[in-house]
C-alpha positions as CSV (number, residue, x, y, z in Angstrom):
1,X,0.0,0.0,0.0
2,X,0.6,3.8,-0.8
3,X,2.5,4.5,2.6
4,X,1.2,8.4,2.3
5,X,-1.9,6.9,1.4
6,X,-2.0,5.6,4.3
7,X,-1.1,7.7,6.4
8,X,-4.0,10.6,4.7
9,X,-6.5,7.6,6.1
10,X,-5.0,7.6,9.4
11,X,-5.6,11.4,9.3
12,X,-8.8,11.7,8.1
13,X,-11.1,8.5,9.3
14,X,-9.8,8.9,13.0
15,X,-12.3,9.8,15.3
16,X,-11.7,13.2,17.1
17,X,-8.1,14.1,18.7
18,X,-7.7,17.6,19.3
19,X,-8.9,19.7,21.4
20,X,-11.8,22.1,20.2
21,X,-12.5,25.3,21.6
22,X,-15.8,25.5,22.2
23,X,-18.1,29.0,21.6
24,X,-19.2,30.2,25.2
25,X,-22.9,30.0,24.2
26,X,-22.8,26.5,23.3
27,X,-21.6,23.0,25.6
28,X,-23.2,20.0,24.3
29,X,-23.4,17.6,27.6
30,X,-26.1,15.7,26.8
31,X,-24.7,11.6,26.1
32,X,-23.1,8.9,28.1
33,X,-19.2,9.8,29.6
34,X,-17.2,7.7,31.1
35,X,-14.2,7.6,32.9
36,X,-10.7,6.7,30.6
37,X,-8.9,5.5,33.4
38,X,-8.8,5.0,37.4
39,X,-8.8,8.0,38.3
40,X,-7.2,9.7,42.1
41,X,-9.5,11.9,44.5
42,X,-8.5,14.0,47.6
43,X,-11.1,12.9,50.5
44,X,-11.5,14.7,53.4
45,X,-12.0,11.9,56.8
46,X,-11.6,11.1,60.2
47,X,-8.1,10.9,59.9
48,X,-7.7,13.8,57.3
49,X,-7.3,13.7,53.6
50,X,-6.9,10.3,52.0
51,X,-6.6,9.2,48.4
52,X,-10.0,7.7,47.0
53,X,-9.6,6.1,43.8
54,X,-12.7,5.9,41.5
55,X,-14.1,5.3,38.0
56,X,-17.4,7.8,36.8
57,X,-20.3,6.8,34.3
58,X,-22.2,10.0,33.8
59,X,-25.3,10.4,31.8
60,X,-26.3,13.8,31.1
61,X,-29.6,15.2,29.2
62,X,-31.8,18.3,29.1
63,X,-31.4,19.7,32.1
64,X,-30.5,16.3,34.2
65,X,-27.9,14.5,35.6
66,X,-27.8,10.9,36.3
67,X,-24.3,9.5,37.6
68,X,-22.7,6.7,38.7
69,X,-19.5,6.4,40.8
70,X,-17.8,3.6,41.7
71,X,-14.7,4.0,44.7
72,X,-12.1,1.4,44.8
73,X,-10.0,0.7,47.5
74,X,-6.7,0.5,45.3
75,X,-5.1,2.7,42.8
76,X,-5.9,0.2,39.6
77,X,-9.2,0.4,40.7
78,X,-9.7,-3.6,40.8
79,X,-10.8,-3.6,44.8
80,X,-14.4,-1.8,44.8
81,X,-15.3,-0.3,48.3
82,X,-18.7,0.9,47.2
83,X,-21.0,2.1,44.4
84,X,-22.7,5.6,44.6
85,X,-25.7,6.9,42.1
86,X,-26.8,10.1,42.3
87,X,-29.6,12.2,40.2
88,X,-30.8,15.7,40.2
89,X,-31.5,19.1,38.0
90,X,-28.5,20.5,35.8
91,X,-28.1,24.4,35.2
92,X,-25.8,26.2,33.0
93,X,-24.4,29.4,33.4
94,X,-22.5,32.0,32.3
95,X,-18.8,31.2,30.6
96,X,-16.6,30.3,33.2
97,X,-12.3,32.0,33.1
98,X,-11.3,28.5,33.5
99,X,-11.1,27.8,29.4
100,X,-12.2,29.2,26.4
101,X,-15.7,27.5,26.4
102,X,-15.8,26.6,29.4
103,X,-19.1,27.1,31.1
104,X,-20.3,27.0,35.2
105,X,-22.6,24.7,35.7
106,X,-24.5,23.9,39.1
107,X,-25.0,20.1,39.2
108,X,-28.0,19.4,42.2
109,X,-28.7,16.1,43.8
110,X,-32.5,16.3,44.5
111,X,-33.8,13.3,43.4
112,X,-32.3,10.6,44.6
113,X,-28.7,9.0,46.1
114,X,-28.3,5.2,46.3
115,X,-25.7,3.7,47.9
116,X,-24.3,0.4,47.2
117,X,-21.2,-1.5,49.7
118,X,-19.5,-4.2,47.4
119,X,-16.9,-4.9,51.0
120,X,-17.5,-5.9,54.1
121,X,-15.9,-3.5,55.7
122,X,-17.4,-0.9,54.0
123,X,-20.8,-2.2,54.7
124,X,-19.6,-2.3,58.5
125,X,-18.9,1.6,58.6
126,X,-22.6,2.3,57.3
127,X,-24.8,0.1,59.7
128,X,-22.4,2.0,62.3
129,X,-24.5,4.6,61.8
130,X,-27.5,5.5,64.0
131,X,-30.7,3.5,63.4
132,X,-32.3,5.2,60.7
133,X,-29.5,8.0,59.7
134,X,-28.1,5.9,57.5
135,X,-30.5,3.9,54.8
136,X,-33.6,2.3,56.8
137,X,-32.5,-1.5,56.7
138,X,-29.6,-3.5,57.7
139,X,-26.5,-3.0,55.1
140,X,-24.7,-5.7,53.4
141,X,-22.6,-6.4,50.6
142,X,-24.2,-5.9,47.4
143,X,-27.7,-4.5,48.7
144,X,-28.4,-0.9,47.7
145,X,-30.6,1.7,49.2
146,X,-31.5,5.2,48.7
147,X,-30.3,7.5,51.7
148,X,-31.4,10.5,50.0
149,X,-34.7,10.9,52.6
150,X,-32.5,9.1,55.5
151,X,-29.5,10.5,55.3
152,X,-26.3,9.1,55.5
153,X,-24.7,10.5,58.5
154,X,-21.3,8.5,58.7
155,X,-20.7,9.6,55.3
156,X,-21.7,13.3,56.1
157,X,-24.5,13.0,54.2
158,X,-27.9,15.3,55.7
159,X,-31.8,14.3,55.2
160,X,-33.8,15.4,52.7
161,X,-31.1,18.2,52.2
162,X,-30.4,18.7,48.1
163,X,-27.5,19.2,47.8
164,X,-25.6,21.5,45.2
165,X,-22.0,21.2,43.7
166,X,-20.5,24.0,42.1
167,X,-18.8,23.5,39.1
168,X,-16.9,24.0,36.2
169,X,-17.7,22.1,32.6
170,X,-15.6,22.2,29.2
171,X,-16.4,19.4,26.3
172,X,-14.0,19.3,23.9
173,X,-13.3,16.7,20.8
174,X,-15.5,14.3,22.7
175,X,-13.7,14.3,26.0
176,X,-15.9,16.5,28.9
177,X,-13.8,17.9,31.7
178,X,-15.3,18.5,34.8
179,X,-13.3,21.4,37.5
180,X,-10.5,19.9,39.6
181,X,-11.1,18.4,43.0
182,X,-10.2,20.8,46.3
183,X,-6.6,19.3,47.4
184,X,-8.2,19.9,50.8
185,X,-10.5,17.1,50.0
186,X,-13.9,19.4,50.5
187,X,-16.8,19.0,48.2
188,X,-17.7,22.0,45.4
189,X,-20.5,23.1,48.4
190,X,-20.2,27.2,48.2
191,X,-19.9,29.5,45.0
192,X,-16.3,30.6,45.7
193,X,-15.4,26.8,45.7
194,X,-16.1,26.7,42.2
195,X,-12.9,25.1,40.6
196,X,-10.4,27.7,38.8
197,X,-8.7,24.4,36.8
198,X,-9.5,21.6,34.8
199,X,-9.6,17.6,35.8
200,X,-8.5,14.4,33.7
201,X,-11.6,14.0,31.7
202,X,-14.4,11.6,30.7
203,X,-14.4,10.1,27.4
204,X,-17.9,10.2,25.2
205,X,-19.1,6.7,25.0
206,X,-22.7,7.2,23.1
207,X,-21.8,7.7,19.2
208,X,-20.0,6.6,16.6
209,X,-17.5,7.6,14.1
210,X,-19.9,9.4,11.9
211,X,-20.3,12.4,13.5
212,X,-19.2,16.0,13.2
213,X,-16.4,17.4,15.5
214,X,-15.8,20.2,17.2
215,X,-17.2,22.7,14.7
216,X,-17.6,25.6,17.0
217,X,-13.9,25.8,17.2
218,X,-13.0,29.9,17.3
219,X,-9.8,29.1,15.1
220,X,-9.8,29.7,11.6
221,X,-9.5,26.7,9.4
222,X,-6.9,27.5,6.5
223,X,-6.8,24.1,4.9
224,X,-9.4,21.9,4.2
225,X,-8.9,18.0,2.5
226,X,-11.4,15.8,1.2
227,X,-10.8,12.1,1.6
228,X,-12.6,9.5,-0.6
229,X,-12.0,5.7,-0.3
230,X,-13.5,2.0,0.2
231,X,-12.9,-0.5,3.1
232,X,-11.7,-3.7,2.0
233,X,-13.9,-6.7,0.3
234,X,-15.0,-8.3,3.2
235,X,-13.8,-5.9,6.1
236,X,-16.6,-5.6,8.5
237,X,-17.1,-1.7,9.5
238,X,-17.0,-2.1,13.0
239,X,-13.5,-3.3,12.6
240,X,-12.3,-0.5,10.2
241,X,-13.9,2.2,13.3
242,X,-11.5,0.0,16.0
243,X,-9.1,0.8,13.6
244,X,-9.2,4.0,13.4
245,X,-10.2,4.3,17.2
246,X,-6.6,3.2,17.9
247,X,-4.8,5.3,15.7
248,X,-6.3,8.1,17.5
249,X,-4.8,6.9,20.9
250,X,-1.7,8.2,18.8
251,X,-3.3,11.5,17.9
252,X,-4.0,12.9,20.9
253,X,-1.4,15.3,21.2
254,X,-1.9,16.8,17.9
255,X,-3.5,20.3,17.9
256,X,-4.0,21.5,14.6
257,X,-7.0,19.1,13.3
258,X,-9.7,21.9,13.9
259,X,-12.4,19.4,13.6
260,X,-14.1,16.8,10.9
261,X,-16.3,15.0,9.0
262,X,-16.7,11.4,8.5
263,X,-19.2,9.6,6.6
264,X,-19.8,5.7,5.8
265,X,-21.6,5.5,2.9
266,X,-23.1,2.4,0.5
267,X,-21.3,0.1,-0.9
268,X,-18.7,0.3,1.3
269,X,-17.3,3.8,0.9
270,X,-16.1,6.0,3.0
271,X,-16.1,9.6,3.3
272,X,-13.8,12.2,5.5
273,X,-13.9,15.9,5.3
274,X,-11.1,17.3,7.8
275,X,-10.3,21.4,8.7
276,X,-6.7,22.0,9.7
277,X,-4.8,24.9,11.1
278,X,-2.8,25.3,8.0
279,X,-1.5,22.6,5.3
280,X,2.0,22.4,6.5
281,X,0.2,21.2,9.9
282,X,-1.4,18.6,8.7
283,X,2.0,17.9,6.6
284,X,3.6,17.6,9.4
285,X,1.1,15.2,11.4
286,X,1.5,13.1,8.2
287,X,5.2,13.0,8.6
288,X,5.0,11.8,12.2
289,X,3.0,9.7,11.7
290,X,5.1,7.5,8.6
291,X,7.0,5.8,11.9
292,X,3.5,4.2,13.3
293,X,4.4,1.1,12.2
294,X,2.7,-1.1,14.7
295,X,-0.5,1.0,14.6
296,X,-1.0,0.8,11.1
297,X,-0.1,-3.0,10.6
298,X,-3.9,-4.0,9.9
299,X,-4.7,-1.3,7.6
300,X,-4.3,-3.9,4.5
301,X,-7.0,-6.1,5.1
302,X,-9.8,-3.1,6.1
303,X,-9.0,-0.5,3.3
304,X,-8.4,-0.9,-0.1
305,X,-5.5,0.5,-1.4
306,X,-6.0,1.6,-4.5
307,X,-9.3,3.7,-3.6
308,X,-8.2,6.8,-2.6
309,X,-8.9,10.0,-4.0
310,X,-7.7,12.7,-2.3
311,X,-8.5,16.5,-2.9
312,X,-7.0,19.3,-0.6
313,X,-7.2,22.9,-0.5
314,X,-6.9,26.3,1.2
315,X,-9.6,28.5,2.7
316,X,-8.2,31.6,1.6
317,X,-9.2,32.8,5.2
């Protein structure tokens, strides 16, 4: 195969890797995110501030949250302590100094908070709780309840008290941010403990490749390329998306891919539409990427390699 060929397809059928910069009016939360990794908390105790270790699912729509934590008691996250879900209202505010499109966002738990112990030990601290502040039965391993009209008061939770958490929110190239955790361990409870930084973030998991990125980026797209091509006789299209999904694990650092288009039509053909800083950016991705041996080692059996047609140019802008 064409290696520069090749490489254009790694470039253009990727799903999104760079950082958009969203317009302050607009913050598109609604989908499924989920955590990329274990990820390290600050919690405030009886002893003083501990590492918690945890993995998010959050599900956001009009106006709602509905999220699901899971703590661990170990920093690969294979040892879970206990499972929290939580659901309320969501409202948006004004742009927040945090990031360019970055918006404040008041996330409050009035519906409901379930609690879940998956150790015995964990399950221990709750039932020693006073009768009735803490969930109204008995806890144990694997049974959940909602505390939200109890209570919780070992974990510091009040009854019937909605609760508010005042934060920060950025989505950018399917990732959403949320504002960084208090190194003092303290929740987000009070206006002036909205976060002034930014948090590893949660990866989009509702979607697919087809999709349109980032296009409220403020930059200015110079160069534009228009990528036509066919997946291979017998390639199933879920496996030419896992493809691509992996070169962008490689991507991630690049800044310069404004955002894109890609399209899976009949027949199995393929089309990608991609905005770039300027052409000698996307040149240069290009060359970096010629060394991705490993990463590109299937692209043979998905893609065909003498489909491409390739037209580029600039914006004038």
């Amino acid at each position: 195969m064409n290696r520069v060929r090749t490489l254009l397809v790694a470039a253009c059928a990727a799903i999104p890797v760079a950082p958009a910069i969203a317009q302050e009016a607009v913050i598109d939360l609604n989908g499924t995110w989920e955590s990329i990794a274990c990820e390290l908390r600050p919690q405030q105790g009886q002893d003083g501030i501990a590492p918690w270790y945890l993995k998010r699912s959050i599900v956001f729509g009009p106006g709602r949250i509905d999220a699901h934590f899971t703590t661990y008691a170990d920093a690969s996250c294979l040892a879970p302590l206990v499972e929290l879900k939580f659901g309320g209202d969501v409202t948006i505010l004004g742009a927040s100094s945090v990031a360019q499109g970055a918006r404040d966002v008041d996330l409050i738990v009035n519906d409901y908070l379930t609690v879940t112990p998956r150790m015995e030990g964990f399950a221990g601290f709750l039932n020693s709780a006073d009768a009735g502040a803490c969930g109204t039965e008995e806890w144990a391993v694997g049974t959940e309840q909602d505390v939200f009209e109890t209570g919780c008061s070992v974990m510091g939770v009040a009854a019937n008290a909605p609760t508010t958490e005042y934060e920060v929110l950025h989505v950018s190239a399917g990732h959403l941010y949320f504002g960084a955790r208090p190194v003092d361990g303290m929740p987000l409870a009070e206006p002036d403990r909205r976060p002034s930084a930014l948090q590893m973030p949660l990866k989009r998991s509702a979607g697919g490749l087809t999709q349109k990125v980032g296009a409220d980026d403020l930059r200015v797209p110079k160069h534009v390329e228009i990528v036509l091509f066919e997946q291979a006789q017998g390639a199933d299209p879920a496996d030419v998306r896992a493809f691509f999904e992996a070169i962008t694990e490689k991507m991630n650092q690049n800044d310069t891919l404004l955002y894109r288009t890609v399209g899976q039509g009949e027949n199995g053909t393929w089309l990608c539409v991609n905005y770039w800083t300027a052409r000698p950016d996307m040149e240069t991705l290009n060359a970096q990427a010629r060394s991705w041996s490993d990463e590109f080692a299937e692209m043979a059996e998905l893609v065909k390699a003498d489909s491409f047609q390739l037209t580029s140019y600039d914006t004038g802008l």
